[in-house]
C-alpha positions as CSV (number, residue, x, y, z in Angstrom):
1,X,-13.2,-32.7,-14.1
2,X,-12.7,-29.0,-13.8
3,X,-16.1,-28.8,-11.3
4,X,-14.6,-31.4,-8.9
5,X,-11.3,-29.2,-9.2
6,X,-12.7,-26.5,-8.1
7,X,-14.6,-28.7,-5.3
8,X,-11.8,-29.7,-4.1
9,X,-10.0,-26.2,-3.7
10,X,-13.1,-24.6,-2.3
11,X,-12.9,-27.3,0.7
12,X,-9.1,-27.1,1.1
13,X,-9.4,-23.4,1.4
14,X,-12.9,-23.6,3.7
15,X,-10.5,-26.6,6.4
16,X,-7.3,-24.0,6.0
17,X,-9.6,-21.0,7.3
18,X,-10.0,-17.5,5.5
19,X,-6.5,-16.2,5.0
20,X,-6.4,-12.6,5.6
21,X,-4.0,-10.3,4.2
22,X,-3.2,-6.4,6.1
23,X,-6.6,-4.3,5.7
24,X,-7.9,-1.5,5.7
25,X,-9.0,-0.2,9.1
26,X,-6.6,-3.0,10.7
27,X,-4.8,-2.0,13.9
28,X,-1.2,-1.7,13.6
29,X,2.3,-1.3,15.7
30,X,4.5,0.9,13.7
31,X,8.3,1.7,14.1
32,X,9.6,5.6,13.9
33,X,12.5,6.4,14.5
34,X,13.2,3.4,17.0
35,X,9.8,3.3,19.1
36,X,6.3,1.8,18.0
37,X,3.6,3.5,17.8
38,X,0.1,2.3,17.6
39,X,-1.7,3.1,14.1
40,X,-4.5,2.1,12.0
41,X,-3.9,1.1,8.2
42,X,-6.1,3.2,5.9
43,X,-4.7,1.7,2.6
44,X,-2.6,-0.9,1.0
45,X,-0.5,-0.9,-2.4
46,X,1.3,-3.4,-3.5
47,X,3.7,-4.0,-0.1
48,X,3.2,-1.1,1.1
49,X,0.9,0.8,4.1
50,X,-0.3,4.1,4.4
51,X,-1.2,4.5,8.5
52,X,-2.5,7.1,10.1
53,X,-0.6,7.5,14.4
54,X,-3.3,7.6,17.1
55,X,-3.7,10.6,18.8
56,X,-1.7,12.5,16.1
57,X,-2.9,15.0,13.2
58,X,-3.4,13.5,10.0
59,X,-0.5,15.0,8.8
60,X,1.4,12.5,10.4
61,X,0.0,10.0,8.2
62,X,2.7,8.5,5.8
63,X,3.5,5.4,3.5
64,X,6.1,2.9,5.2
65,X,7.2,-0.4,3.9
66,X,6.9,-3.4,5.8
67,X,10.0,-3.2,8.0
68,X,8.4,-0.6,10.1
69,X,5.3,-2.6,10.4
70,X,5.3,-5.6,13.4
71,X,3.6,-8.4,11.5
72,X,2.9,-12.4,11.7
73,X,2.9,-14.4,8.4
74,X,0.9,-17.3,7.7
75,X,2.4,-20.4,6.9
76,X,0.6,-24.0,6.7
77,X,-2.7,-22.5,7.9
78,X,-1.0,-21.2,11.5
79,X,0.9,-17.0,12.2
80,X,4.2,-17.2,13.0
81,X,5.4,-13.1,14.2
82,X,8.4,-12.0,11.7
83,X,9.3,-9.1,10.5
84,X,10.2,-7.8,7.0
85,X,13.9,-7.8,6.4
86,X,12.9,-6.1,2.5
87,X,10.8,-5.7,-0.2
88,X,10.6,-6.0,-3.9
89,X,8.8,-3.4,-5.9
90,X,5.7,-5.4,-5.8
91,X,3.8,-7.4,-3.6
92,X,6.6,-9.3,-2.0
93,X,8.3,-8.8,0.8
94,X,11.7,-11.2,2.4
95,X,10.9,-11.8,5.7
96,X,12.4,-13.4,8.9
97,X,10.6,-15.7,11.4
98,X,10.9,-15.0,14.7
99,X,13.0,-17.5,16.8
100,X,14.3,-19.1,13.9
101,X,17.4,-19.2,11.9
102,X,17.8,-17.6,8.9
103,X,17.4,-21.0,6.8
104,X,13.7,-20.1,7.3
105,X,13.6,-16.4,5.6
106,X,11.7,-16.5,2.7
107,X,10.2,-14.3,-0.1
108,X,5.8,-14.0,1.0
109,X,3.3,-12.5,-0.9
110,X,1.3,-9.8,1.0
111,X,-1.8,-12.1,1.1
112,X,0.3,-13.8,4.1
113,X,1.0,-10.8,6.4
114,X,-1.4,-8.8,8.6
115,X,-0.3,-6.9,11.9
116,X,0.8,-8.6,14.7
117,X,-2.1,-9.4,17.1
């Protein structure tokens, strides 16, 4: 029983496609102080990104939570854009679909967001 279990998952996740969470090396619009600037992600903890500015010394590089960061969520196998409204102290973040109403926020785990495309 536990083999075809797995089976199964392994297929559902193989039809649903590879979800991919914000990585390292991803590009990246980020917000400061009202404009967005494009950026590269060179780590991720917990819901958190440290991104480094193009074009700007490395010691411009900082840690910003997901509000700064413009970002699509997954959600039944298709990215919606949204953006992160806040975030808990772990790995999940409230977030806000764009286009829809607010009866649609919901609490995601980071394994659903990477950077807008």
């Amino acid at each position: 029983m536990k083999i075809i279990v797995i089976l199964f998952l392994g297929l559902l996740l193989a039809l649903t496609g590879r979800v991919e969470a914000m990585d390292v090396g991803e590009r990246a619009q980020v917000s400061w102080k009202g404009t967005w600037y494009p950026s590269r992600v060179l780590d991720v903890s917990g819901n958190r990104v440290f991104i480094h500015y193009d074009g700007y010394e490395s010691s411009w590089d900082e840690w910003v939570t997901m509000d700064r960061v413009k970002i699509e969520v997954l959600w039944k196998g298709q990215w919606y854009k949204a953006r992160a409204l806040r975030s808990d102290d772990g790995y999940d973040v409230l977030i806000h679909y764009d286009g829809y109403d607010s009866s649609w926020d919901e609490w995601v785990t980071m394994d659903r967001i990477r950077a807008a495309r």
